[in-house]
C-alpha positions as CSV (number, residue, x, y, z in Angstrom):
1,X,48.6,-18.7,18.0
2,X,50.4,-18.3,21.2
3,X,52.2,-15.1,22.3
4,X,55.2,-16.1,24.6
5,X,57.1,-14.0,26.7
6,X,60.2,-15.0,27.5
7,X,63.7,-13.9,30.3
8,X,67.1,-13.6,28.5
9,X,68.1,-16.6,30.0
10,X,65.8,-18.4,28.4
11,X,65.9,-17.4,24.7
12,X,67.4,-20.4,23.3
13,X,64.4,-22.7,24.7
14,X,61.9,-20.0,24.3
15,X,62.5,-20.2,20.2
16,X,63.4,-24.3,20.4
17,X,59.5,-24.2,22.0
18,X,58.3,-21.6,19.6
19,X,59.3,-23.5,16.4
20,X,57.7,-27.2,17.6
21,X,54.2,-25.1,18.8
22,X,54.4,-23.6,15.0
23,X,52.2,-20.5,15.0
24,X,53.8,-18.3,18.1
25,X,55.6,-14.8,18.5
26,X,58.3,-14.4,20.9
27,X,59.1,-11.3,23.3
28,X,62.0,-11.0,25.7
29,X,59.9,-9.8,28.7
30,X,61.9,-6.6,28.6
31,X,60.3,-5.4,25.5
32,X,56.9,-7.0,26.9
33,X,57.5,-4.4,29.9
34,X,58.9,-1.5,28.0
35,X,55.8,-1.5,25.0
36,X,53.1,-4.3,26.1
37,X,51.1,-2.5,23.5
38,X,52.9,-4.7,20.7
39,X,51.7,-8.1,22.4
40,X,48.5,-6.7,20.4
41,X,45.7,-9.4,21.7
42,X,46.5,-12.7,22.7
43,X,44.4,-15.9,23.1
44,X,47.2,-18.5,24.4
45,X,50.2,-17.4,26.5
46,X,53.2,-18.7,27.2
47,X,55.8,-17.8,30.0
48,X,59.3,-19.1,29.8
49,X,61.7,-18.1,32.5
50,X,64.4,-19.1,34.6
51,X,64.7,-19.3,38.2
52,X,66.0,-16.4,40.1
53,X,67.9,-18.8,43.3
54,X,64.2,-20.0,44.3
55,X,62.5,-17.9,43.4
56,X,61.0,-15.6,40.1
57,X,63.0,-13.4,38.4
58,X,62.0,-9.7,39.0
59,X,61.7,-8.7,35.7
60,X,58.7,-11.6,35.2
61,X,56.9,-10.8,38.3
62,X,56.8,-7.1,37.4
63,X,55.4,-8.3,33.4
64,X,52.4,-10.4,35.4
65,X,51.5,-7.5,37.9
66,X,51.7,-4.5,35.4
67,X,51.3,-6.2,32.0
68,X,49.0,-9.1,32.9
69,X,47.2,-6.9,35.7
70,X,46.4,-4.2,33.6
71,X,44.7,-6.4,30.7
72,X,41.7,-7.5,29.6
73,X,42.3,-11.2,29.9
74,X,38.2,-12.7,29.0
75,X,39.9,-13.8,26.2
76,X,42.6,-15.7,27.0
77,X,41.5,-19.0,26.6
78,X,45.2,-20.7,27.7
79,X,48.3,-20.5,29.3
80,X,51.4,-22.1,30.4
81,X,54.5,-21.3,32.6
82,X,57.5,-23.1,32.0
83,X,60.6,-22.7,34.4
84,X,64.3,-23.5,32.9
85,X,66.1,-24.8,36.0
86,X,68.8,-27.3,37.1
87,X,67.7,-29.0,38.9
88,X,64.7,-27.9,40.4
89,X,62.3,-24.8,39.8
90,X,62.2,-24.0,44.0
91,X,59.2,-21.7,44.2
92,X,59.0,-20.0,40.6
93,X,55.8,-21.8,39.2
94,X,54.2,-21.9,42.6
95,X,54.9,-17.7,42.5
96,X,53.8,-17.5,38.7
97,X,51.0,-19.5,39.6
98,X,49.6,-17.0,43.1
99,X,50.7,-13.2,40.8
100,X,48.6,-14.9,37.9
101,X,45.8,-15.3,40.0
102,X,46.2,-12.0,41.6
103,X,46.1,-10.4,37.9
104,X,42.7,-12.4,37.3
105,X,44.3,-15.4,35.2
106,X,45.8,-18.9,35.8
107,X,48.5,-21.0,33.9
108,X,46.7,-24.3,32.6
109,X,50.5,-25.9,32.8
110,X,53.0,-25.1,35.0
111,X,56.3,-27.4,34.2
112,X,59.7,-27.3,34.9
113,X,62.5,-28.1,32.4
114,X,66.4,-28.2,32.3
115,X,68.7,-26.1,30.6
116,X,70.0,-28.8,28.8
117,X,66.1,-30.3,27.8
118,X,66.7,-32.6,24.7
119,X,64.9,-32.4,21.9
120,X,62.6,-35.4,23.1
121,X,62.4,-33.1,26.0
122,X,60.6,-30.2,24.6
123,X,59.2,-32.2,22.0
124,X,57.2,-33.9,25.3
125,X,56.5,-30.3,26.7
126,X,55.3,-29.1,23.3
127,X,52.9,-31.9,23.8
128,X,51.5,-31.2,27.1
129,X,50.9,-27.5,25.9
130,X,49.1,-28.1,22.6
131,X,47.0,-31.1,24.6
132,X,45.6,-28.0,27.2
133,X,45.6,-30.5,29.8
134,X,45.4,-29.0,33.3
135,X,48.6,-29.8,35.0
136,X,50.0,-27.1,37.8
137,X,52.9,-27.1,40.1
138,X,53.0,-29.5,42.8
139,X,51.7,-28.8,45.8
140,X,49.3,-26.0,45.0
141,X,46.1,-26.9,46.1
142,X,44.9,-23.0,45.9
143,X,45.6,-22.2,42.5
144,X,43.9,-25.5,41.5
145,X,41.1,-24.4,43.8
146,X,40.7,-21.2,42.0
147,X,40.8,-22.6,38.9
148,X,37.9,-24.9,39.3
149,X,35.5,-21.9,40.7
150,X,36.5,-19.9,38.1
151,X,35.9,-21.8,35.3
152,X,39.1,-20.9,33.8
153,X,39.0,-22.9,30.2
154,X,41.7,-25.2,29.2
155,X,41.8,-26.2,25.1
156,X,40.7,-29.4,24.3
C-alpha cells in the first residue's frame, strides 16, 4: 500500500495516481504536518508536489525535515517524488532528493510531470512506480551515491 502525501496544487493528479496504483491513502501535506500521527506506518511513499518558481514548496520541505526526520524509516522499503510542473521541475526533485537524505531516506523515482499529464501519462508514471526501478533526477550523482552505500531497497 502506498501512503502519499500530496500539496493542494496537486490534488487532482495526486488521486488520478492514487486510483491507477489501487491500494494508496492520500494526505494533503497540511494535515500530514498538522497530525503525522494518522500516516500510521508506512512501507511505500509517495510525494506529489508542485514547484514553488524552482524550487520546493515550503510546506513539503517542512513535512520531509519534521515528519520524515522525526520517523522511524527501517521500514520503508520505497519511495517516489513526483513534481507537477510546466514545463520543467527547476530544482524541486534535486531538493526532495538532498532533505530526504538528510532525514535518513531516498526517493527510488524522482519524475517530473505536467499539469496537463494525460491519462497515458500517468498511466506510464503508475508504471515506473509499481516497477521500483531506480530512476532519480538528472544530474544528481550524490543522491545516487548515497543510495548505493546505503543499500536503500528498491521493489522488485
Amino acid at each position: 500500500m502506498f501512503t502519499i502525501v500530496y500539496t493542494d496544487k496537486c490534488a487532482k493528479t495526486a488521486k488520478e495516481l492514487s486510483d491507477r496504483l489501487e491500494e494508496s491513502v492520500l494526505f494533503p501535506v497540511e494535515e500530514a504536518l498538522s497530525s503525522p500521527e494518522n500516516l500510521g506506518d508506512f512501507d511505500n511513499l509517495g510525494l506529489v508536489f508542485h514547484n514553488d518558481g524552482k524550487s520546493l514548496p515550503l510546506p513539503m520541505q517542512d513535512f520531509i525535515r519534521r515528519v520524515l526526520g522525526n520517523c522511524d524509516l527501517r521500514g520503508l522499503d520505497y519511495m517516489f517524488s513526483v513534481c507537477v510542473c510546466d514545463p520543467k521541475p527547476g530544482h524541486a526533485l534535486k531538493i526532495v532528493e538532498k532533505l530526504c537524505a538528510k532525514a535518513g531516506c531516498a526517493p527510488s523515482l524522482s519524475e517530473s510531470v505536467s499539469p496537463d499529464a494525460t491519462s497515458s501519462d500517468l498511466d506510464s508514471l503508475a508504471s515506473l512506480i509499481k516497477a521500483g526501478d531506480i530512476r532519480l533526477a538528472k544530474g544528481n550523482i550524490g543522491t545516487t551515491f548515497f543510495m548505493l552505500t546505503h543499500g536503500i531497497k528498491t521493489r522488485g
